[in-house]
C-alpha positions in Angstrom: 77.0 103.6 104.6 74.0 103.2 103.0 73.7 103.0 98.8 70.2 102.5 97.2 68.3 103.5 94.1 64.8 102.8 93.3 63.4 104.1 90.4 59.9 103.6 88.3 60.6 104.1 84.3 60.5 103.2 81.0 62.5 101.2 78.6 63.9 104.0 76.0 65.3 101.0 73.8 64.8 97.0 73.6 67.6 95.5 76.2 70.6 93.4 74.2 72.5 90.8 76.5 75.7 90.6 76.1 78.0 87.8 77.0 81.8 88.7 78.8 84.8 86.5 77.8 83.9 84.7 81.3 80.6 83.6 79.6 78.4 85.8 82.0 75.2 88.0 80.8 75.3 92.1 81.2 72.9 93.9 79.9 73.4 97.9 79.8 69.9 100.0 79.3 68.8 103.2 79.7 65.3 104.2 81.6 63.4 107.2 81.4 62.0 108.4 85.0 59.8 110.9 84.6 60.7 114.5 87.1 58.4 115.4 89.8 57.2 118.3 88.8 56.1 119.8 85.5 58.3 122.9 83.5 57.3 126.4 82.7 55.0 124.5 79.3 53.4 122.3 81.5 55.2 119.6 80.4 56.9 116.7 82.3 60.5 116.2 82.0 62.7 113.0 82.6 66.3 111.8 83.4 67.4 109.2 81.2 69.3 106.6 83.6 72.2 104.4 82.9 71.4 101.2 84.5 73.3 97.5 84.1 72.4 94.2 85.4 74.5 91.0 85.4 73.8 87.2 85.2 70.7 85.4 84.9 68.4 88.1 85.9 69.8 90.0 83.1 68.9 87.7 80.5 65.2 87.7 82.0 64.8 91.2 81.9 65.9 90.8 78.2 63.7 88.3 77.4 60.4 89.9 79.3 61.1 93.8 78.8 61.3 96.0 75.4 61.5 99.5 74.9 58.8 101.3 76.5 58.4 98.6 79.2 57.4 99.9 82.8 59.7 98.8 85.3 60.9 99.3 88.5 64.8 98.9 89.5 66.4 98.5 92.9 70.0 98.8 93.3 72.9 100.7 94.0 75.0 104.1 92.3 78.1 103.4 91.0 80.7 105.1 89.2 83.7 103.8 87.3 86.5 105.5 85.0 88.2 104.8 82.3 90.7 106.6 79.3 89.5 106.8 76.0 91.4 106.9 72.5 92.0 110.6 73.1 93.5 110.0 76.6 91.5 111.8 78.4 89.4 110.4 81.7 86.0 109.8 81.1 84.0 109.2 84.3 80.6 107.0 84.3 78.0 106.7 86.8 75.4 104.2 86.7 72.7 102.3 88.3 73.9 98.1 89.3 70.3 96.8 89.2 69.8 94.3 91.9 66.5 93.5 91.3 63.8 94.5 89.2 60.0 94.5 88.8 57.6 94.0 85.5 55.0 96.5 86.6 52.7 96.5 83.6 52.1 92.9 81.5 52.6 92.2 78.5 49.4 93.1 76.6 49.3 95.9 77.9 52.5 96.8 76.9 51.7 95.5 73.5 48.6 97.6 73.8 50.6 100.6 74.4 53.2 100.1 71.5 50.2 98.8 68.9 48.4 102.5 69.5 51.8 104.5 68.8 53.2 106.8 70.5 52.1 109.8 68.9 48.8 109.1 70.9 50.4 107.9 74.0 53.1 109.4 76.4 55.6 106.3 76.4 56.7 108.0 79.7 53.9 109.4 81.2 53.1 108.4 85.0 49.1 109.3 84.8 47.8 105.9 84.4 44.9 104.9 81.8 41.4 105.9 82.4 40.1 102.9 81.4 42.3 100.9 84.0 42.4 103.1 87.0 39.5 102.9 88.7 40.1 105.1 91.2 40.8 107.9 89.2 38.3 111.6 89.7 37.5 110.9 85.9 36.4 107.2 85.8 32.6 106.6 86.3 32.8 103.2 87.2 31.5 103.0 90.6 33.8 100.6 93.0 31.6 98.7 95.2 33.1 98.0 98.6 31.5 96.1 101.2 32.3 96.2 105.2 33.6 92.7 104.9 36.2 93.8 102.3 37.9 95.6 104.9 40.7 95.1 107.2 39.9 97.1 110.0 
């Protein structure tokens, strides 16, 4: 049986750890992964995820992640029930996060959450002009020599 999930998204709040009575780290966040394709507005929409992540590689993604961080997961689906105080079954399915990926640093991050996000997407996937430089828009010409490649 095979049970993986990879997703690419952003922090929608800054990850808390939390401590179990064992003494060991879980931290619950959600991530916003943008959909594929754009709605009748010509806007993208995305699915807010459920994810966890246990032990010491929770507390590092605590201490190097805050809402709006980029990030990519790898783990598995998994759902679990329980009753709440009106009795009735409540069913949860969530992402266990194996491991994970920073993929954009810190200033830049920074950079991101200094400008506000009333000028900036905090879940858009087109990256920014001024750091893609293979982008159709960017006039900065990429200077590649025979040697450079691998073939």
């Amino acid at each position: 049986m095979i049970n993986r999930v990879v997703l690419v998204g952003r922090l929608t709040k800054d990850p808390e750890v939390r401590y179990i009575q064992s003494g060991t780290a879980v931290v619950s966040f959600t991530l916003a992964v943008n959909r594929q394709y754009t709605n009748q507005q010509g806007q993208r929409e995305a699915d807010f995820i459920n994810c966890v992540i246990w032990r010491k590689p929770a507390e590092n993604f605590a201490n190097f992640t805050k809402k709006g961080s980029l990030v990519g997961i790898d783990g598995r689906l998994q759902t679990r029930n329980y009753e709440n105080q009106q009795g009735q079954r409540v069913y949860v399915t969530e992402v266990i996060v194996d491991n994970f990926a920073l993929l954009e640093s810190k200033s830049q991050t920074e950079q991101r959450n200094d400008k506000g996000m009333e000028n900036n997407n905090p879940f858009s996937d087109q990256p920014n002009q001024n750091v893609d430089p293979f982008s159709e828009e960017s006039t900065d010409s990429i200077d590649i020599s025979d040697d450079d490649l691998p073939f």
